[in-house]
C-alpha positions, 0 to 999 in steps of 0.5 A: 210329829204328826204324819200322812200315816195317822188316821190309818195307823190309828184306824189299824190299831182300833181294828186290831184292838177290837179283835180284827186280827188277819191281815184281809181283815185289817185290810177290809176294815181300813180301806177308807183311810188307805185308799186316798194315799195312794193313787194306784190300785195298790192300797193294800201295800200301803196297809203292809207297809203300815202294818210294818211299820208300827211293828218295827215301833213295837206296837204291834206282833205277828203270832200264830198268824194273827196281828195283836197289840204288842208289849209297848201298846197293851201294857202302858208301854215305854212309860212303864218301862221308864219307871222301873228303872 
């Protein structure tokens, strides 16, 4: 199911993927996609929420202070996961 969220979760992955990794970062890169879904001033709450967000799915972790893709993500993820069972 297709949400609000897409484009700019997408666009957080591709920037962590292509080694954007803090959090400044992230939001410097993202901004566009992150910016028309709120209509405060506080846009870079909605890239923390995000940020968040896909880690509690599993895509992504916080290591070492530094955003990487996670297990689900970098390694094929629960389709792997399936099949070993």
């Amino acid at each position: 199911m297709s949400n609000r969220f897409d484009y700019l979760d997408t666009a957080i992955l591709k920037a962590i993927d292509s080694g954007i990794t803090t959090y400044t970062a992230i939001c410097n890169r993202v901004q566009s996609y992150a910016q028309p879904l709120t209509h405060r001033h506080d846009w870079q709450r909605v890239v923390d929420r995000r940020l968040q967000a896909i880690r509690k799915r599993g895509g992504i972790v916080f290591e070492k202070k530094e955003w990487k893709l996670g297990f689900r993500l970098h390694s094929g993820g629960m389709n792997e996961q399936r099949k070993e069972e």
